[in-house]
N, CA, C and O atoms as CSV, one atom per row, in Angstrom:
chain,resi,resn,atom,element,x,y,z
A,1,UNK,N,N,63.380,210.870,-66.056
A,1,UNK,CA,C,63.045,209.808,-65.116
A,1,UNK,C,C,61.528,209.717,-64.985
A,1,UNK,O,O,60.863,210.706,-64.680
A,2,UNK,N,N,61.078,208.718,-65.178
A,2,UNK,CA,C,60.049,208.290,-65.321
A,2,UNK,C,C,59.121,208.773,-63.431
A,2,UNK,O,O,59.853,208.887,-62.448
A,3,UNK,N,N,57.779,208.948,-63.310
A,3,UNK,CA,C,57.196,209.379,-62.115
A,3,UNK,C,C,56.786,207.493,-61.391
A,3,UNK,O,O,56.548,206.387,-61.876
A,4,UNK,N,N,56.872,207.907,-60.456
A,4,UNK,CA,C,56.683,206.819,-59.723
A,4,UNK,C,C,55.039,207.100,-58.486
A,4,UNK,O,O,54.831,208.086,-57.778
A,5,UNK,N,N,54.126,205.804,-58.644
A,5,UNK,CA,C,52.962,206.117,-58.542
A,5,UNK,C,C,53.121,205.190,-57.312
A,5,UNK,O,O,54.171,204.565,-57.170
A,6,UNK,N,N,52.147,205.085,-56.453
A,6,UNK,CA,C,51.747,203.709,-55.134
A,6,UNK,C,C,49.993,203.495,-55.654
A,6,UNK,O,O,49.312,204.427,-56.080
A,7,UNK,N,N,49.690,202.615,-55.558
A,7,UNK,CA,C,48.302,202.048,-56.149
A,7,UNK,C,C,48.279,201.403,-55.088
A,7,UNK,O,O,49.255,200.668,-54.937
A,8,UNK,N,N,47.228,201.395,-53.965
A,8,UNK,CA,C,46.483,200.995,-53.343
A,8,UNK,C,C,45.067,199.887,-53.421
A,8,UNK,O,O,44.017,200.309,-53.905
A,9,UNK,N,N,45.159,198.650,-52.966
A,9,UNK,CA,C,44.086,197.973,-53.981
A,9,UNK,C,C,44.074,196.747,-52.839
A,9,UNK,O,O,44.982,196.302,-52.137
A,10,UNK,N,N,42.483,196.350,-52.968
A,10,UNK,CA,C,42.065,195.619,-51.956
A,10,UNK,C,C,41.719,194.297,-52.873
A,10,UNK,O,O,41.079,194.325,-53.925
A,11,UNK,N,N,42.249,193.198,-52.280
A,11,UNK,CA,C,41.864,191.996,-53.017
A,11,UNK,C,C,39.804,191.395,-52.911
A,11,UNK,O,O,39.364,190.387,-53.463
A,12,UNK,N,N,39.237,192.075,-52.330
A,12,UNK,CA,C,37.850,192.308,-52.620
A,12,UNK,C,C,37.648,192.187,-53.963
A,12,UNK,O,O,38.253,192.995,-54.667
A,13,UNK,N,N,36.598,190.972,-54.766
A,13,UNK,CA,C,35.855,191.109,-55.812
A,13,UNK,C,C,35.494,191.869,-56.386
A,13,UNK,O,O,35.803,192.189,-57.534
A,14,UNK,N,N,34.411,192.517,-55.352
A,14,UNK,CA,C,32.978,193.491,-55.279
A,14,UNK,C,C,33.600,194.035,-56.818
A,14,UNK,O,O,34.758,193.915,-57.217
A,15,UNK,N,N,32.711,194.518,-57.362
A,15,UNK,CA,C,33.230,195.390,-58.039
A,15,UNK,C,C,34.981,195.532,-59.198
A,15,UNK,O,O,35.795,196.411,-59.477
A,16,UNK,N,N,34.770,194.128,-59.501
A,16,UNK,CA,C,35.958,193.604,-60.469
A,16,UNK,C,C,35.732,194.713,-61.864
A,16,UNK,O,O,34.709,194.980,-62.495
A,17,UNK,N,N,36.832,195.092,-61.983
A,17,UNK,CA,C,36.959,195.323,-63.033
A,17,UNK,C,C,37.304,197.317,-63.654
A,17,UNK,O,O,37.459,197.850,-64.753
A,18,UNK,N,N,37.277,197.866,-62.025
A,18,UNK,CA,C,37.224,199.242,-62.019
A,18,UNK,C,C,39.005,199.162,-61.373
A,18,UNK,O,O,39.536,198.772,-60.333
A,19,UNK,N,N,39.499,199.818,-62.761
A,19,UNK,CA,C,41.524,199.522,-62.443
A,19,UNK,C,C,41.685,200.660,-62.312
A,19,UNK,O,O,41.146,201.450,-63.086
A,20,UNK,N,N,42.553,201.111,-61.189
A,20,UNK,CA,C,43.428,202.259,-60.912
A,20,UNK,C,C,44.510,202.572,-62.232
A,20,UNK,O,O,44.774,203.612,-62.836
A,21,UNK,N,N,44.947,201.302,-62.356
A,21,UNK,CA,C,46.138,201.093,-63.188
A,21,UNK,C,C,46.106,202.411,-64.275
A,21,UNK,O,O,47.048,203.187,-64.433
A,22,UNK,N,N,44.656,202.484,-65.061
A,22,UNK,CA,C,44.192,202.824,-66.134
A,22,UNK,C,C,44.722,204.415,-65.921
A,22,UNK,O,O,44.856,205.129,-66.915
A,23,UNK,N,N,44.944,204.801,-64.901
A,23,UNK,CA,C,44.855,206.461,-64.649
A,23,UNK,C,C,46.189,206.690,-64.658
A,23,UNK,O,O,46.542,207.806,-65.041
A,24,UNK,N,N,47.084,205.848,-64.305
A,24,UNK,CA,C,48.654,205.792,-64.303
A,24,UNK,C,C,48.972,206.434,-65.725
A,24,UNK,O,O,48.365,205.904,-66.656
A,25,UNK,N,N,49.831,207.496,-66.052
A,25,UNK,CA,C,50.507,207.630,-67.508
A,25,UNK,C,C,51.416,206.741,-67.924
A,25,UNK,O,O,52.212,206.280,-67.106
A,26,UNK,N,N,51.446,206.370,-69.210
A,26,UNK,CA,C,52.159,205.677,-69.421
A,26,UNK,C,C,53.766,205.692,-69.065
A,26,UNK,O,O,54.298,206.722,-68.651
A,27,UNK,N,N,54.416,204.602,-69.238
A,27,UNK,CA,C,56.043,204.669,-68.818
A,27,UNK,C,C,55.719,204.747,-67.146
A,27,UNK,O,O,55.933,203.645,-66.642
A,28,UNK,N,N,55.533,205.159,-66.743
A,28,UNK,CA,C,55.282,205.811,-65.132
A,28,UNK,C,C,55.484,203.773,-64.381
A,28,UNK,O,O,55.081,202.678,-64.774
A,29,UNK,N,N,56.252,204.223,-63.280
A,29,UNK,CA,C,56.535,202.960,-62.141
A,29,UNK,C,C,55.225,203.144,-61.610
A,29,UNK,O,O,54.463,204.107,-61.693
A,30,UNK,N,N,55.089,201.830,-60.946
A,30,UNK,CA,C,53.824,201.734,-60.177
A,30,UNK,C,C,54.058,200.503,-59.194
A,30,UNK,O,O,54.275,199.356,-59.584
A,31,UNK,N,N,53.970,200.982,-57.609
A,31,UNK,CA,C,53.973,199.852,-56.595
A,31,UNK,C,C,52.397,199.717,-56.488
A,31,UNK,O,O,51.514,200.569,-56.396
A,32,UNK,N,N,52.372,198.464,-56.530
A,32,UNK,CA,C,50.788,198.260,-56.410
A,32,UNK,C,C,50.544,197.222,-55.407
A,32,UNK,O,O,50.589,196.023,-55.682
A,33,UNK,N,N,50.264,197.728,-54.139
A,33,UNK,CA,C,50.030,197.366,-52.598
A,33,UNK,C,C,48.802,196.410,-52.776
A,33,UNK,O,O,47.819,196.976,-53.257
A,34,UNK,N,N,48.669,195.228,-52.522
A,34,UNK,CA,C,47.354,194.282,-52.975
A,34,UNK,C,C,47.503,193.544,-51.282
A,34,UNK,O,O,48.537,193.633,-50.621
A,35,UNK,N,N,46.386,192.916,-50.861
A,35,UNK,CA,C,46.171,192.166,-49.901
A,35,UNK,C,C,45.908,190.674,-50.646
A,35,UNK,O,O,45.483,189.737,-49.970
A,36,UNK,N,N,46.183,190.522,-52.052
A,36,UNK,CA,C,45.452,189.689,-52.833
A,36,UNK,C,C,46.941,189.146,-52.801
A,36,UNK,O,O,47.834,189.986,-52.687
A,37,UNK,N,N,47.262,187.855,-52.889
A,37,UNK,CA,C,48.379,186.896,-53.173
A,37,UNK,C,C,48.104,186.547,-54.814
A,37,UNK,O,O,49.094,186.449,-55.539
A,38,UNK,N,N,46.762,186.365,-55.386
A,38,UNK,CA,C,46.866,186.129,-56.238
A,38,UNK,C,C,47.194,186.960,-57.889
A,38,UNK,O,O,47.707,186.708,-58.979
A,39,UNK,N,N,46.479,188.107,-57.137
A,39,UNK,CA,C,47.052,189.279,-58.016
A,39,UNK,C,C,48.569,189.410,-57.795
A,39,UNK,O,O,49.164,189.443,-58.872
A,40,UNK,N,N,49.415,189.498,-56.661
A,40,UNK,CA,C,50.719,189.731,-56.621
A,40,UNK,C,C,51.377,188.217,-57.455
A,40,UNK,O,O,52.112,188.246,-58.442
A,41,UNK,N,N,51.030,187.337,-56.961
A,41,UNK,CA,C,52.162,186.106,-57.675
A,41,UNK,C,C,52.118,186.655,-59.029
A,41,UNK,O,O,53.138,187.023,-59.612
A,42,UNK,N,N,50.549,186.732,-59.707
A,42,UNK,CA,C,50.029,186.394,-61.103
A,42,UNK,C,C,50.843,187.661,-61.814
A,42,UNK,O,O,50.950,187.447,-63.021
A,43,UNK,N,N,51.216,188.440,-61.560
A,43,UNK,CA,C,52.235,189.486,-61.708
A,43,UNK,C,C,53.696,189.339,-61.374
A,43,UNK,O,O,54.672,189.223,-62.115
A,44,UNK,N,N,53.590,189.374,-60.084
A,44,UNK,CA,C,55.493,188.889,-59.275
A,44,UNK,C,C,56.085,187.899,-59.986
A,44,UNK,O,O,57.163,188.050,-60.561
A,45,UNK,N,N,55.291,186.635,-59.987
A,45,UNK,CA,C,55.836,185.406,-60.374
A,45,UNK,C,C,55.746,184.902,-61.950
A,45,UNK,O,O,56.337,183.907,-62.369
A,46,UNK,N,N,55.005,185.661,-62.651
A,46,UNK,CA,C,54.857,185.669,-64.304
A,46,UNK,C,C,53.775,184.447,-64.689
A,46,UNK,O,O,53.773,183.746,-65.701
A,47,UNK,N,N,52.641,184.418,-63.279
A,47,UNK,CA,C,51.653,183.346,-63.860
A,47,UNK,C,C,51.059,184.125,-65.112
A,47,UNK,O,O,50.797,183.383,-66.059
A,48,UNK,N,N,50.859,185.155,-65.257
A,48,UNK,CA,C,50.433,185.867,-66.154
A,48,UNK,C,C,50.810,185.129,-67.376
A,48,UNK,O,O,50.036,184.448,-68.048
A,49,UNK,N,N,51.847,185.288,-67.567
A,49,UNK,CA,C,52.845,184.992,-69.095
A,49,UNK,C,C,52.392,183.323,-69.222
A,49,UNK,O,O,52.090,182.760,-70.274
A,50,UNK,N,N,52.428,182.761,-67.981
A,50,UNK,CA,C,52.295,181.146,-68.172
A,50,UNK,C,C,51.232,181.166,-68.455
A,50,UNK,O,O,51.224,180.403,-69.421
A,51,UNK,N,N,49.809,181.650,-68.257
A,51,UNK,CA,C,48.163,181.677,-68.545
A,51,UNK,C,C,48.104,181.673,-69.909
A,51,UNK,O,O,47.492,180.817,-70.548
A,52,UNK,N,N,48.852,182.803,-70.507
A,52,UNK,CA,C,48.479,182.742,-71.883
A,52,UNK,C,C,49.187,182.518,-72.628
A,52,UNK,O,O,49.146,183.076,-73.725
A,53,UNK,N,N,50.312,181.408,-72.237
A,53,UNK,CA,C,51.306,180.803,-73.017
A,53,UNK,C,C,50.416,179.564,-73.158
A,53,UNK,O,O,50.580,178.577,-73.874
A,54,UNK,N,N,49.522,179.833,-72.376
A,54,UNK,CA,C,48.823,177.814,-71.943
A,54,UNK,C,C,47.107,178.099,-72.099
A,54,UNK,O,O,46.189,177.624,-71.431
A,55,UNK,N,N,47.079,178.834,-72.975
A,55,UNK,CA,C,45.982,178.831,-73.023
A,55,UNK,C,C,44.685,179.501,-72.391
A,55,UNK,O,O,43.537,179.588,-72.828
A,56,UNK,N,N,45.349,180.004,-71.048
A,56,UNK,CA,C,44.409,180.879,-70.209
A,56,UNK,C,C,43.847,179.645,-69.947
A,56,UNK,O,O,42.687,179.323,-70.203
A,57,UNK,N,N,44.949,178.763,-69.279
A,57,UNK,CA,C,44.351,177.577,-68.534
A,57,UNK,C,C,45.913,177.391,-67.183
A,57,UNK,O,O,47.102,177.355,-67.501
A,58,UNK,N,N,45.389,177.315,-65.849
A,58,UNK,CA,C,45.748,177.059,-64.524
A,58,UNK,C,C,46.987,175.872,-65.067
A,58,UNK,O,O,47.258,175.607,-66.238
A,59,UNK,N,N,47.629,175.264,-63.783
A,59,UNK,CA,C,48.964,174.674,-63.882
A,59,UNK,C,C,48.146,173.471,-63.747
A,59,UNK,O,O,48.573,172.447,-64.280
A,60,UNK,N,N,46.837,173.430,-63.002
A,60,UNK,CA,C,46.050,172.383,-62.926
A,60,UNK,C,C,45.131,171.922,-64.191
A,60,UNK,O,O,44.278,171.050,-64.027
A,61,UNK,N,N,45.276,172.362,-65.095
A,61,UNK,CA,C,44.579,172.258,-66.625
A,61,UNK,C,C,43.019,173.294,-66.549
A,61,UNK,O,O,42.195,173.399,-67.457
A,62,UNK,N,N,42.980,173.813,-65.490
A,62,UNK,CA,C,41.068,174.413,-65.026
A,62,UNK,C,C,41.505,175.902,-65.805
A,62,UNK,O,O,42.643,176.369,-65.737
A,63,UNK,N,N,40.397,176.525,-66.535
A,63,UNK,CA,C,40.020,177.793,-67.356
A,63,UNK,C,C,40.953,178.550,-66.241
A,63,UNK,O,O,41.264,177.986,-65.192
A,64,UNK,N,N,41.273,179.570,-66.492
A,64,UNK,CA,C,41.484,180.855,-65.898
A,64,UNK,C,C,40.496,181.315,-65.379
A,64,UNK,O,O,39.682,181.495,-66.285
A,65,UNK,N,N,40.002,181.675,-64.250
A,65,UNK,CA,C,39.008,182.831,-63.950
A,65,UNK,C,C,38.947,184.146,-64.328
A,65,UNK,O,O,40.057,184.629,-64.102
A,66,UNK,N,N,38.118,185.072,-64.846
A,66,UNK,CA,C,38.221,186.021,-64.721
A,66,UNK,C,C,39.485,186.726,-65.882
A,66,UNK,O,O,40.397,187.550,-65.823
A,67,UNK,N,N,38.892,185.864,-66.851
A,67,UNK,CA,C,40.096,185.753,-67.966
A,67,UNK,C,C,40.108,187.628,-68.742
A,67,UNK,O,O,40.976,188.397,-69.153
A,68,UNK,N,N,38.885,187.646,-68.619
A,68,UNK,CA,C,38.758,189.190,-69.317
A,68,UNK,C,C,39.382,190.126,-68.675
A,68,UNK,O,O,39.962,190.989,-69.334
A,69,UNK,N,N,39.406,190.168,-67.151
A,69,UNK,CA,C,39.773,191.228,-66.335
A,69,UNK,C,C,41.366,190.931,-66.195
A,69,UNK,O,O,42.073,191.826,-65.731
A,70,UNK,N,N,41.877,189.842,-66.539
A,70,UNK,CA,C,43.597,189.822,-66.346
A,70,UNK,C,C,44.141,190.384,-67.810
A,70,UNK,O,O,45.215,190.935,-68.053
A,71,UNK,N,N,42.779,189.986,-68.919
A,71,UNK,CA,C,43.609,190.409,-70.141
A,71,UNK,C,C,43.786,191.918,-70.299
A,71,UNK,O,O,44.678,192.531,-70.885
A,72,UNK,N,N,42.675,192.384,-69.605
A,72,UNK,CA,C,42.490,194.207,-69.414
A,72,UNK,C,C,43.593,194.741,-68.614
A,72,UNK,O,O,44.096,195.864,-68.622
A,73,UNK,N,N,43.902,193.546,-67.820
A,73,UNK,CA,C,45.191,194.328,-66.942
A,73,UNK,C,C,46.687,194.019,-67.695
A,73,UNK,O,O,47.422,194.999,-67.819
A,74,UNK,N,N,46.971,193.259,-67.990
A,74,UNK,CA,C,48.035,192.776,-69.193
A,74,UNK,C,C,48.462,194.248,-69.937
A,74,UNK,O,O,49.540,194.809,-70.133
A,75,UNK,N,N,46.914,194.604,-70.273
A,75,UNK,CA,C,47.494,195.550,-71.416
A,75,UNK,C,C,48.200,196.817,-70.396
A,75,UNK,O,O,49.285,197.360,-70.602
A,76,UNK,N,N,47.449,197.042,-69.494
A,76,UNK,CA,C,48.034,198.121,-68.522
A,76,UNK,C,C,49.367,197.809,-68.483
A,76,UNK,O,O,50.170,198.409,-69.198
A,77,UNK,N,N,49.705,196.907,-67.701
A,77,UNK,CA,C,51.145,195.878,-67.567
A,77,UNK,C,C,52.122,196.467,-68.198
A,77,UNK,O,O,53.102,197.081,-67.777
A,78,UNK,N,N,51.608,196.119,-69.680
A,78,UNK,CA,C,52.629,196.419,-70.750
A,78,UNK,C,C,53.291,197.986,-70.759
A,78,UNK,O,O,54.487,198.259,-70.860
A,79,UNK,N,N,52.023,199.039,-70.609
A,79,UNK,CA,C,52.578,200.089,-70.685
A,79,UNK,C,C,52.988,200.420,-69.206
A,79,UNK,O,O,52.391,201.439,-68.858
A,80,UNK,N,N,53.477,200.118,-68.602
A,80,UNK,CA,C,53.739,200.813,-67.125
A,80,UNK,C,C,54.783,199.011,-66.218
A,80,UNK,O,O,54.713,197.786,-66.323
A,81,UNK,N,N,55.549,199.984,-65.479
A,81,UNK,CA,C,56.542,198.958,-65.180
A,81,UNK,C,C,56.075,198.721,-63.044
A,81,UNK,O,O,56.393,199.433,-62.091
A,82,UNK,N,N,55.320,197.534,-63.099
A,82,UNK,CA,C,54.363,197.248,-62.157
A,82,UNK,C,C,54.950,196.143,-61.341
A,82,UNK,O,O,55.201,195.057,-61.862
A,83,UNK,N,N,55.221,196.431,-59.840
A,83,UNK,CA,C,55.632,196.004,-58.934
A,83,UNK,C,C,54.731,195.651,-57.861
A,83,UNK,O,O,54.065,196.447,-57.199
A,84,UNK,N,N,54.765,194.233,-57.725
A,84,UNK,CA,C,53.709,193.953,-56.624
A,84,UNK,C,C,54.110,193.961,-55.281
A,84,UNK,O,O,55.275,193.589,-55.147
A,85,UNK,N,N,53.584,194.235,-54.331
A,85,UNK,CA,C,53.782,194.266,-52.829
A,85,UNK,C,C,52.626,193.969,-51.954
A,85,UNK,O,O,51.737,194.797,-51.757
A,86,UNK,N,N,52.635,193.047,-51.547
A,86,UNK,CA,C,52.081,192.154,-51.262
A,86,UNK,C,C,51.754,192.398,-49.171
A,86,UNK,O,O,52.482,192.463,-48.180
A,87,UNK,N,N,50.785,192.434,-49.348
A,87,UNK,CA,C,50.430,193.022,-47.594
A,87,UNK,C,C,49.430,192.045,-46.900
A,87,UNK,O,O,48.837,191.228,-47.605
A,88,UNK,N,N,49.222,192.085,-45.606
A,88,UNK,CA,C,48.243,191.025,-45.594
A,88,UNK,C,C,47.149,191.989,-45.020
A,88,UNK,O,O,47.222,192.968,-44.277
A,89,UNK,N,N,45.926,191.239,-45.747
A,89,UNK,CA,C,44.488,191.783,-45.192
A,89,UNK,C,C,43.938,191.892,-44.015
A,89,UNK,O,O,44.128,190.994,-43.195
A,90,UNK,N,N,43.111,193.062,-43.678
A,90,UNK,CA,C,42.706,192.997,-42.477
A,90,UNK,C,C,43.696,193.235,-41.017
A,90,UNK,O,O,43.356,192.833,-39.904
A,91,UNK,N,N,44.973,193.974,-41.317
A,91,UNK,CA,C,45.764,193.520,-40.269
A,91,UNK,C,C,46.488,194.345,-40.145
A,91,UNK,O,O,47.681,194.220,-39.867
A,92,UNK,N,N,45.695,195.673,-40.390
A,92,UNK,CA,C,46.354,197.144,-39.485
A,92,UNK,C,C,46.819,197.967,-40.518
A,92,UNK,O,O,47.246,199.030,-40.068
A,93,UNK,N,N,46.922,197.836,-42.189
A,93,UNK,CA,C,48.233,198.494,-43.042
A,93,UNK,C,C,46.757,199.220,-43.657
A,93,UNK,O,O,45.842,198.822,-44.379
A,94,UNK,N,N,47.154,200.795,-42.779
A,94,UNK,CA,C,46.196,201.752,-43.050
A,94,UNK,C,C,45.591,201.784,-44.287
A,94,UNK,O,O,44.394,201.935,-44.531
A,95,UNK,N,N,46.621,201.610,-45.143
A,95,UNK,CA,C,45.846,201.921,-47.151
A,95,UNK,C,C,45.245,201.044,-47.223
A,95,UNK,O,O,44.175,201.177,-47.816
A,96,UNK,N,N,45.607,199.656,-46.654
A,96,UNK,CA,C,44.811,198.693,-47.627
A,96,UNK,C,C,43.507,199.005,-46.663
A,96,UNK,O,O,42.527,199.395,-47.297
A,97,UNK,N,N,43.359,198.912,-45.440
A,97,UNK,CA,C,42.007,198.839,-44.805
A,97,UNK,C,C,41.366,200.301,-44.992
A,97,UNK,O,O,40.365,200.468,-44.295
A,98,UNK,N,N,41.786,201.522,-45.888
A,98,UNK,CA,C,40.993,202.142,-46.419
A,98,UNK,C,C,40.490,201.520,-47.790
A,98,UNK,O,O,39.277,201.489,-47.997
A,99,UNK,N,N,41.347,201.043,-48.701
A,99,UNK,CA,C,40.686,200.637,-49.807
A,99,UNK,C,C,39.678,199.883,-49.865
A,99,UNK,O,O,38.727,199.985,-50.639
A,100,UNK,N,N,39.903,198.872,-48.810
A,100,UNK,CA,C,38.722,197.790,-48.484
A,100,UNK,C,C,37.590,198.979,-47.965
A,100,UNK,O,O,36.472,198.914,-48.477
A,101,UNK,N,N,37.727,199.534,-47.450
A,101,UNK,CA,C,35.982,200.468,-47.196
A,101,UNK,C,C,35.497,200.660,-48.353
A,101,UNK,O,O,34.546,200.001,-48.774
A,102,UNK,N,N,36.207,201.782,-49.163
A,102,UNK,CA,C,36.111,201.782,-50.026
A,102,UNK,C,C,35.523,201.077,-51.339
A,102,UNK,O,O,34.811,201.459,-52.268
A,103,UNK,N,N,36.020,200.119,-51.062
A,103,UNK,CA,C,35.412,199.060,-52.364
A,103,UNK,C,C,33.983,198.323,-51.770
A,103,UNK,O,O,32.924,198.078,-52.348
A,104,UNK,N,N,34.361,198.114,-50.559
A,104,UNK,CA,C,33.187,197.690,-50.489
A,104,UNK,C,C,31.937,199.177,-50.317
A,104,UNK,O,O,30.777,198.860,-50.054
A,105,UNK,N,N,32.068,199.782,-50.381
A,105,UNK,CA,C,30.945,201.402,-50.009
A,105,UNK,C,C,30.986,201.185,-51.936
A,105,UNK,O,O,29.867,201.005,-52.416
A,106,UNK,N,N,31.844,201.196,-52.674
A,106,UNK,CA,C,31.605,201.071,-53.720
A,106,UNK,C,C,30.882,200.008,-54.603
A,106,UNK,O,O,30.174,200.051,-55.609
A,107,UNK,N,N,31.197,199.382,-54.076
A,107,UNK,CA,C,30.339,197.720,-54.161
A,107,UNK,C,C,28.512,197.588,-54.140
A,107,UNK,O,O,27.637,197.150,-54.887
A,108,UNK,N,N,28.617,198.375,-52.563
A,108,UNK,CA,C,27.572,198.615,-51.961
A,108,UNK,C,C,26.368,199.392,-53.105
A,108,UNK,O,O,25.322,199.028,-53.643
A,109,UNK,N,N,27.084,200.457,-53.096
A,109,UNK,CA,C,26.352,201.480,-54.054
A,109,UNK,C,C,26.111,201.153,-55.794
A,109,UNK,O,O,25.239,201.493,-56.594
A,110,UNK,N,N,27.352,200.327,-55.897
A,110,UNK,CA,C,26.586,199.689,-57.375
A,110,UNK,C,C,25.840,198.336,-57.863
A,110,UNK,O,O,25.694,197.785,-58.954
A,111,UNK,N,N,25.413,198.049,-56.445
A,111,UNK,CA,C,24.112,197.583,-56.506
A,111,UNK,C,C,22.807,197.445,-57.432
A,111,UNK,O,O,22.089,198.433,-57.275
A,112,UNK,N,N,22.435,196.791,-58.081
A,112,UNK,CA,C,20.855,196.743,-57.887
A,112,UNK,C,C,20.235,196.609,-57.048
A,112,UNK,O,O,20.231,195.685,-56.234
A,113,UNK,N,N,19.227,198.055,-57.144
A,113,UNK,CA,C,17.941,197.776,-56.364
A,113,UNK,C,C,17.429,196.075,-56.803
A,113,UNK,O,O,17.576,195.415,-57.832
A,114,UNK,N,N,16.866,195.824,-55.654
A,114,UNK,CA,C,16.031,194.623,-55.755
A,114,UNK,C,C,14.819,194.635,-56.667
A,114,UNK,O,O,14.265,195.728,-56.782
A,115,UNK,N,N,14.255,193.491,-57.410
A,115,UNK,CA,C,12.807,193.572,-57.963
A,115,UNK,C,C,11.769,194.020,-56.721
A,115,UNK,O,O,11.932,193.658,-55.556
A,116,UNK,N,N,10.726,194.833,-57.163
A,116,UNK,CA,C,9.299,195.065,-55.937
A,116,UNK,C,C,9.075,193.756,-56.029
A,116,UNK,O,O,9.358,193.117,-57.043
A,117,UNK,N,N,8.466,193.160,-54.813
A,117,UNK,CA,C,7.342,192.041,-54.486
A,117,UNK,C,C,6.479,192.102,-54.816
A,117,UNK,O,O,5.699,193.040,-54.650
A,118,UNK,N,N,6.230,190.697,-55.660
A,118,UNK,CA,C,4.715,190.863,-56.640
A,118,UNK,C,C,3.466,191.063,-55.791
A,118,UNK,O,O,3.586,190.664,-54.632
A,119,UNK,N,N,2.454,191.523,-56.077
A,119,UNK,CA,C,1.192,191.488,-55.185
A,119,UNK,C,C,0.747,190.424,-55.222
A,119,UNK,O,O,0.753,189.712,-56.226
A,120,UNK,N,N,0.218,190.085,-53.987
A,120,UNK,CA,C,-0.424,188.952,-53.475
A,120,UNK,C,C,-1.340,188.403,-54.287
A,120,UNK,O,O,-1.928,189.216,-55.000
A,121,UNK,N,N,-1.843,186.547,-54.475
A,121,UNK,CA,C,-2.693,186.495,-55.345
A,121,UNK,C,C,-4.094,187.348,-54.773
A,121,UNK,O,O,-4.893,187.716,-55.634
A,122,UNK,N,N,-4.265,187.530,-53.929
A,122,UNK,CA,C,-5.658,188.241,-54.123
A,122,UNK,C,C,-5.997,189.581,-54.209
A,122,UNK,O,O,-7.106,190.079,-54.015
A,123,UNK,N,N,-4.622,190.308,-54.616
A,123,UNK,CA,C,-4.331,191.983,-55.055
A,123,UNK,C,C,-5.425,192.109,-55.864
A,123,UNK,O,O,-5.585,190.984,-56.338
A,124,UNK,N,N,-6.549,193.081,-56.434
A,124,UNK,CA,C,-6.885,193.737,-57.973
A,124,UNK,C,C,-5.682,194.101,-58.352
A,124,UNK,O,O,-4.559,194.162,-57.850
A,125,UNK,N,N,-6.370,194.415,-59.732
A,125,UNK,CA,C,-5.182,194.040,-60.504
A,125,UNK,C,C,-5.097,195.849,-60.660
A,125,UNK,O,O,-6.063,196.551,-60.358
A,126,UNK,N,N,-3.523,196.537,-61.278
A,126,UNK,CA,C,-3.114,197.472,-60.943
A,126,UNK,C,C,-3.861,198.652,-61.744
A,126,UNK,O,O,-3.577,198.813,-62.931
A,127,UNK,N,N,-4.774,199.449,-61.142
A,127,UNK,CA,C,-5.215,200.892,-61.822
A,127,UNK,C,C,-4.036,201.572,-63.064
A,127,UNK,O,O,-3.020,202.244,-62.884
A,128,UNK,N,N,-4.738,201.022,-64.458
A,128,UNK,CA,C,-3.875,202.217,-65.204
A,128,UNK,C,C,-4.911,203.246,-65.899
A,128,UNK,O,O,-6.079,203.060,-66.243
A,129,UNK,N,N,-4.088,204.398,-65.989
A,129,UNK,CA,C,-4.912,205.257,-66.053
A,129,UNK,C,C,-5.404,205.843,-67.313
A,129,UNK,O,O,-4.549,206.183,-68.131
A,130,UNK,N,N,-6.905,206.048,-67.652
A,130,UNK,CA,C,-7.421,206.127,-68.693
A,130,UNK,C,C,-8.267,204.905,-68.938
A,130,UNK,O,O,-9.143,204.764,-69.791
A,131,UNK,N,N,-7.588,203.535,-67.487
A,131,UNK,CA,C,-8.914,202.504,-68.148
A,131,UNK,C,C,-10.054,202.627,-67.376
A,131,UNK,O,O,-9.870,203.209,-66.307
A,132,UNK,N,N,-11.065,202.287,-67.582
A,132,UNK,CA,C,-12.477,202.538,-67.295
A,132,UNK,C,C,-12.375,201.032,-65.928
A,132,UNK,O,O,-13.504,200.959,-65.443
A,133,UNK,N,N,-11.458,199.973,-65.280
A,133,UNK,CA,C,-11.539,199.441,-64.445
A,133,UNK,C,C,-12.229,198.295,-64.839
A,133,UNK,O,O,-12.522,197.610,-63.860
A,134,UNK,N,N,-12.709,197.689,-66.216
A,134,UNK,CA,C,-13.413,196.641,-66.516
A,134,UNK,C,C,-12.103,196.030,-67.542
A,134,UNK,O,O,-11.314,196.605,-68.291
A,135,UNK,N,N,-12.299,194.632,-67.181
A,135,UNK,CA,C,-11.209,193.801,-67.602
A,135,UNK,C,C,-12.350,193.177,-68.438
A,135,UNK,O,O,-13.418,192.778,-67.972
A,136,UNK,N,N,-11.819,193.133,-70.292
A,136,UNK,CA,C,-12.695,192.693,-71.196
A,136,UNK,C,C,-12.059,191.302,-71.653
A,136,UNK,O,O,-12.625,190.612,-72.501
């Protein structure tokens, strides 16, 4: 009998593309708790199968979003037998409002630093070292 997993997962952006799924062994069940409707239908309801029966184009004729990150999950899909459950955000269901910290503290941290602020036009211009300070 195959092991049975719970995947916890916050419909948050931030940070697309970092899958739990991936750690699951293969064959292994997996309930995968989403606050996301669109991840659960696109799974529950087999928009999946319709995307790329159609092109990795919407029921409305518009591209797929985010076409790379559904095809990365597809492949997970395949090996592991994935059940969506569907919760709503923000609204007390302990896992998901840990995951949401989570992602976003994760989010947070994979950040870029910002560019420095250029110096003002009337800065000199920046000491490097070894030059003698005369601009030829």
């Amino acid at each position: 009998m195959a092991e049975t997993f719970t995947l916890v997962t916050d419909g948050a952006c931030s940070g697309n593309g970092t899958e739990g799924l991936a750690a699951v062994p293969d064959g292994a069940e997996v309930e995968l708790v989403t606050d996301s409707s669109y991840v659960a239908n696109a799974i529950g309801k087999g928009w999946l199968d319709g995307w790329s029966r159609k092109g990795w184009r919407t029921s409305g004729k518009q591209p797929v979003a985010n076409r790379d990150l559904w095809e990365r999950m597809i492949a997970q899909l395949a090996r592991l037998r994935v059940r969506p459950t569907l919760v709503r955000g923000h609204a007390g269901h302990d896992a998901n409002e840990r995951a949401d910290r989570l992602a976003q503290e994760a989010a947070k941290d994979a950040e870029p630093a910002p560019p420095p602020a250029p110096p003002p036009d009337d800065a000199p211009p920046p000491r490097v070292e070894g030059q003698l300070g005369l601009d030829v």
